[in-house]
MARVEX-825302 format. One record per residue (C-alpha): residue in three letters; y, x, z. Coordinates in steps of 0.2 Angstrom, whole numbers, plus 5000, padded with zeros to 4 digits. Last residue first. Layout:
N
code->ALA, yy->Y, xx->X, zz->Z
...
***
This chain:
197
code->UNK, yy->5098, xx->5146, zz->5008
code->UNK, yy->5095, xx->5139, zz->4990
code->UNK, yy->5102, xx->5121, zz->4988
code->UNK, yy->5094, xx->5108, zz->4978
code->UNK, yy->5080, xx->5111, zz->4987
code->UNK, yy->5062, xx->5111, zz->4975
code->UNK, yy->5052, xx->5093, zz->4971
code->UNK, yy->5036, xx->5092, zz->4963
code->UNK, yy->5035, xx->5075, zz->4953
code->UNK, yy->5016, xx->5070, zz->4951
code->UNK, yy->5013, xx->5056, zz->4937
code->UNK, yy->4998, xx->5047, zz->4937
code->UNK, yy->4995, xx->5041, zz->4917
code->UNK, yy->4996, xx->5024, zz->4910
code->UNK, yy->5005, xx->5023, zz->4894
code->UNK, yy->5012, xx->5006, zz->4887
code->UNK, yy->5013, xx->4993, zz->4874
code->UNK, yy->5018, xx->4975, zz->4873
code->UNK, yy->5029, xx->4976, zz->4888
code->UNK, yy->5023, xx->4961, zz->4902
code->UNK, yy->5012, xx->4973, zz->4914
code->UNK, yy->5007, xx->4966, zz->4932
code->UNK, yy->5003, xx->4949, zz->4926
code->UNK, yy->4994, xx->4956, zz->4909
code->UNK, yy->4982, xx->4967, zz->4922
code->UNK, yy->4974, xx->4953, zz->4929
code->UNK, yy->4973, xx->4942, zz->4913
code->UNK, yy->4964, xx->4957, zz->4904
code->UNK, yy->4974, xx->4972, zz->4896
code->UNK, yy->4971, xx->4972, zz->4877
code->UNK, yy->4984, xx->4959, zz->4871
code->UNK, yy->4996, xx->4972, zz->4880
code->UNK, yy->4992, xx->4986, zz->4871
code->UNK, yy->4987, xx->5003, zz->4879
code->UNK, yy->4989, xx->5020, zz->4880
code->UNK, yy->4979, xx->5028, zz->4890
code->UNK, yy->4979, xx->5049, zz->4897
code->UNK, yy->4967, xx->5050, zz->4912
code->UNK, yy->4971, xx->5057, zz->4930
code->UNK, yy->4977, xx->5070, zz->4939
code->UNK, yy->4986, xx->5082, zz->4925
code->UNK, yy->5001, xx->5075, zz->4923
code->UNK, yy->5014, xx->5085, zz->4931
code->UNK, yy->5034, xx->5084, zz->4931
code->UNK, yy->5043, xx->5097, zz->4938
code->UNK, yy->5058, xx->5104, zz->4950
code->UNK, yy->5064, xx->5088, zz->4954
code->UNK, yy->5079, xx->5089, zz->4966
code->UNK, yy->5081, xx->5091, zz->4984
code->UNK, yy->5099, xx->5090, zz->4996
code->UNK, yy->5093, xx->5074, zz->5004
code->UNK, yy->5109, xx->5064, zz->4996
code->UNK, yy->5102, xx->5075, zz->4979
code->UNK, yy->5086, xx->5066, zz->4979
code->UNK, yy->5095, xx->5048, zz->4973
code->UNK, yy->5104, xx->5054, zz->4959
code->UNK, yy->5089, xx->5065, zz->4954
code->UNK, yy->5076, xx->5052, zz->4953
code->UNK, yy->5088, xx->5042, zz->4941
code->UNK, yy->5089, xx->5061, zz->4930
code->UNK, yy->5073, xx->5065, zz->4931
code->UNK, yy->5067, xx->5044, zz->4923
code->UNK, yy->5079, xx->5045, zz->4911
code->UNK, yy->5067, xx->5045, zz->4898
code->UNK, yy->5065, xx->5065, zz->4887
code->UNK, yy->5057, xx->5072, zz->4902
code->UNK, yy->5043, xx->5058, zz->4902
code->UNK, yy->5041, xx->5064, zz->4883
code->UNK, yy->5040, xx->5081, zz->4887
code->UNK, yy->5026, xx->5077, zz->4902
code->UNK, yy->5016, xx->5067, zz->4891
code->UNK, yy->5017, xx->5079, zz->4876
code->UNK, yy->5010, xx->5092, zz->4890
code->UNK, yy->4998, xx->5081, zz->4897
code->UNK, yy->4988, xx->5081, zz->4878
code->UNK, yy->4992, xx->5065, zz->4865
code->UNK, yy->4974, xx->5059, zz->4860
code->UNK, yy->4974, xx->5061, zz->4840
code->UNK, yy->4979, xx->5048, zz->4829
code->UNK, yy->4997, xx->5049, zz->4824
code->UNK, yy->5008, xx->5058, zz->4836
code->UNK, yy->5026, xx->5058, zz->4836
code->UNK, yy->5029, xx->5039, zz->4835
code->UNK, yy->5016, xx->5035, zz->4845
code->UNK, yy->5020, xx->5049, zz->4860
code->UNK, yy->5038, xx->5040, zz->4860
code->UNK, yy->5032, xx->5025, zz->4859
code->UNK, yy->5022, xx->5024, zz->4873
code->UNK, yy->5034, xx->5037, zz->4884
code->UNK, yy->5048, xx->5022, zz->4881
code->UNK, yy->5035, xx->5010, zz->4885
code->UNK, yy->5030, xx->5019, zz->4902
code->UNK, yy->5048, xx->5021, zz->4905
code->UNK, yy->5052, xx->5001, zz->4904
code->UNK, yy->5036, xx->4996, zz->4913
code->UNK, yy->5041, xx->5006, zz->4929
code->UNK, yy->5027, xx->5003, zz->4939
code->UNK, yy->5015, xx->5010, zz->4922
code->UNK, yy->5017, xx->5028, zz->4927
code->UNK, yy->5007, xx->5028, zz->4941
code->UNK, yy->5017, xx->5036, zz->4956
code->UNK, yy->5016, xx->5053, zz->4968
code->UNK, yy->5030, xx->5062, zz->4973
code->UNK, yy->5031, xx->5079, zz->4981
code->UNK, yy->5036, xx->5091, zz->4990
code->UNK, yy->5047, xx->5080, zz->5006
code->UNK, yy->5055, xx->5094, zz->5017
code->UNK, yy->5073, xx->5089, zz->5015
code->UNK, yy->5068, xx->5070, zz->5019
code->UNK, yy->5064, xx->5075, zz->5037
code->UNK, yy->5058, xx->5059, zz->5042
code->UNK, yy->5059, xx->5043, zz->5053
code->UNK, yy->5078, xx->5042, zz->5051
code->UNK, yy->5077, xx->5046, zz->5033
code->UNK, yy->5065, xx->5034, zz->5029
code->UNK, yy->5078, xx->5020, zz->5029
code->UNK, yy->5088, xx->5031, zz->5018
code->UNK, yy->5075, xx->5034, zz->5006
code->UNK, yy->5069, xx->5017, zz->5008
code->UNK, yy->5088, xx->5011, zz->5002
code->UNK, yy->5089, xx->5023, zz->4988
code->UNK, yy->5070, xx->5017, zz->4981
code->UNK, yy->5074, xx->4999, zz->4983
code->UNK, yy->5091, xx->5003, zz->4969
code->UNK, yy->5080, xx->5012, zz->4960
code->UNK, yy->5069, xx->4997, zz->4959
code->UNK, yy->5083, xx->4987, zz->4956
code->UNK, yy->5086, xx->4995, zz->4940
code->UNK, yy->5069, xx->4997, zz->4935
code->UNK, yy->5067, xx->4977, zz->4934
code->UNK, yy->5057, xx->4971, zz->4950
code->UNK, yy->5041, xx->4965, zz->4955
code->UNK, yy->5042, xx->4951, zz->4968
code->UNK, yy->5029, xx->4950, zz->4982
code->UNK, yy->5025, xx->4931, zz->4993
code->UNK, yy->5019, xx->4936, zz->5008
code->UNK, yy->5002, xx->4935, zz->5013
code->UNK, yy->4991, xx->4922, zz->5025
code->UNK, yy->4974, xx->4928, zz->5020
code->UNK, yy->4963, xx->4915, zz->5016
code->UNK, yy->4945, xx->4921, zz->5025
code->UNK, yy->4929, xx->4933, zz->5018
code->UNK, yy->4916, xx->4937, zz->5026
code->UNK, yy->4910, xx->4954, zz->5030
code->UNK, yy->4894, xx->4959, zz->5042
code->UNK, yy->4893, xx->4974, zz->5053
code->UNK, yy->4873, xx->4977, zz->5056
code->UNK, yy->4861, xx->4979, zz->5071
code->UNK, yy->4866, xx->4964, zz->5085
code->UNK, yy->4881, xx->4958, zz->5076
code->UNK, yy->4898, xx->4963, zz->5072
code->UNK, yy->4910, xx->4951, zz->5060
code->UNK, yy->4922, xx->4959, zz->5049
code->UNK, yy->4934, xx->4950, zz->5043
code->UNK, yy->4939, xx->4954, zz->5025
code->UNK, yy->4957, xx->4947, zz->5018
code->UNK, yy->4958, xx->4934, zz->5003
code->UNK, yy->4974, xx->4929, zz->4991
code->UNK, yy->4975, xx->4945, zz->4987
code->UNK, yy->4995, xx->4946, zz->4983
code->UNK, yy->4997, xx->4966, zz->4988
code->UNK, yy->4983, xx->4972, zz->4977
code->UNK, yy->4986, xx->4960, zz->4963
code->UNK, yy->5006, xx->4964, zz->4962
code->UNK, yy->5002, xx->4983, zz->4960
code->UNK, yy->5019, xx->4993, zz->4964
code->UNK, yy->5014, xx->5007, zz->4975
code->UNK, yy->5024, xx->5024, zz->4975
code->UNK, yy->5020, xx->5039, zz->4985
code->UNK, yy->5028, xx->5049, zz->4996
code->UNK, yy->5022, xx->5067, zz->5000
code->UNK, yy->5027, xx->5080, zz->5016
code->UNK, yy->5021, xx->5094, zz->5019
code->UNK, yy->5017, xx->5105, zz->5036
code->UNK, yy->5000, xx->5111, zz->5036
code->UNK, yy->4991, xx->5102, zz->5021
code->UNK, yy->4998, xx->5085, zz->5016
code->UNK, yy->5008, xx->5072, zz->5027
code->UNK, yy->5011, xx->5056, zz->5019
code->UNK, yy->5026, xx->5043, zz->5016
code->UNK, yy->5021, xx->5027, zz->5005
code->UNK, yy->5037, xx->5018, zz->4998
code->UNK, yy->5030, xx->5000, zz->4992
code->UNK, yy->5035, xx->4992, zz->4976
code->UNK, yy->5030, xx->4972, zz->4974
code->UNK, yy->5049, xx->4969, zz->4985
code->UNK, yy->5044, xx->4958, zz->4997
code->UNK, yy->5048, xx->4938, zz->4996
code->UNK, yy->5058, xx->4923, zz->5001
code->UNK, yy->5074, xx->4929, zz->5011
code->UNK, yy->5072, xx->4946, zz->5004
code->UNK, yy->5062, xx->4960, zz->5009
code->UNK, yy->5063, xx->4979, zz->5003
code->UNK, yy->5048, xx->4990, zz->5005
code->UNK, yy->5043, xx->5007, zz->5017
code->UNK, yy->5025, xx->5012, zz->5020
code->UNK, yy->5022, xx->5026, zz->5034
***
C-alpha cells in the first residue's frame, strides 16, 4: 500500500511504499522520482483478435512537488502514523530508498567519500560509515521510536556505488537532482525493536 501527502495543488514527489516479504515481514520503501510520477503519457492497452496492443494517451496527473529534507521527514512521520492503522508498524524489518531522494545527505556522503578518498572506487563500507556519520539514523530514529523500532543497520550492497556531478546528469536527471555533486547507491535500513521483551 503506497502512502503520500497532498496539498491543495500537488502531491508530495515522495511516496511511502509498504510490502510483505517472506512469511510474515514487512518492508517500506521510498519513491521520490519526479519523472516516474509526472509522465505526461499513460499506456492503454487495446485487445485485438491475436495480439495485445499499446498506444499511448495524455494521462490526466497530479501535479508532484519534491520536498526539502525537512519536510520530507515531516511527510515520513505523518505516513507512518497514517500507516499505522493499516499495519502493524512494530513488525516493519526493513526500509528500502535510493540515496539520492534526499539530495542533502547524498551530498553530504559525496563529499565526505571525496574528501577521504582520492581516486579509487569508495567500497559499501566507506558508504555506509559515511551515511552513519549524516544525521540521516538519528531523523529515522526520532520518528521509529513512536512504533517502538530503531535502526539496527545500514546496508549497501544491492546496487552500484556512483558518484556523480551535476553537469554530468542529463536534463531528466538534472530536474530531479539540483546539488552539484552527489552519490547514488540503494540504501537498506534493517530495523531491530527498541524494546527487548
Amino acid at each position: 500500500m503506497e502512502f503520500y501527502v497532498e496539498s491543495e495543488d500537488s502531491a508530495s514527489a515522495y511516496s511511502f511504499v509498504f510490502y510483505k516479504y517472506g512469511p510474515t515481514m514487512l518492508g517500506m520503501s521510498i519513491h521520490c522520482d519526479l519523472d516516474s510520477k509526472e509522465s505526461d503519457k499513460e499506456a492503454e492497452v487495446l485487445p485485438d483478435d491475436t495480439t495485445a496492443v499499446s498506444k499511448f494517451q495524455k494521462a490526466k496527473r497530479t501535479k508532484y512537488k519534491k520536498n526539502d529534507y525537512n519536510t520530507f521527514l515531516h511527510e515520513f512521520s505523518c505516513c507512518m502514523k497514517r500507516a499505522s492503522s493499516e499495519y502493524e508498524l512494530s513488525e516493519l524489518k526493513q526500509i528500502l530508498f535510493e540515496l539520492t531522494c534526499f539530495q542533502d545527505k547524498s551530498y553530504e556522503v559525496a563529499k565526505s567519500i571525496i574528501k577521504n578518498n582520492n581516486t579509487r572506487k569508495p567500497t559499501y563500507s566507506e558508504v555506509e560509515k559515511a551515511i552513519n556519520n549524516t544525521s540521516l539514523k538519528k531523523d529515522f530514529d526520532n520518528i521509529l521510536k513512536q512504533y517502538d523500532l530503531k535502526t539496527s543497520k545500514i546496508i549497501c550492497g544491492d546496487s552500484p556505488i556512483i558518484i556523480f556531478r551535476r553537469t554530468d546528469l542529463t536534463d531528466l536527471g538534472k530536474r530531479n537532482y539540483d546539488r552539484e555533486l552527489g552519490l547514488s547507491v540503494l540504501v537498506r535500513i534493517r530495523l531491530d525493536k527498541l524494546s527487548l521483551p
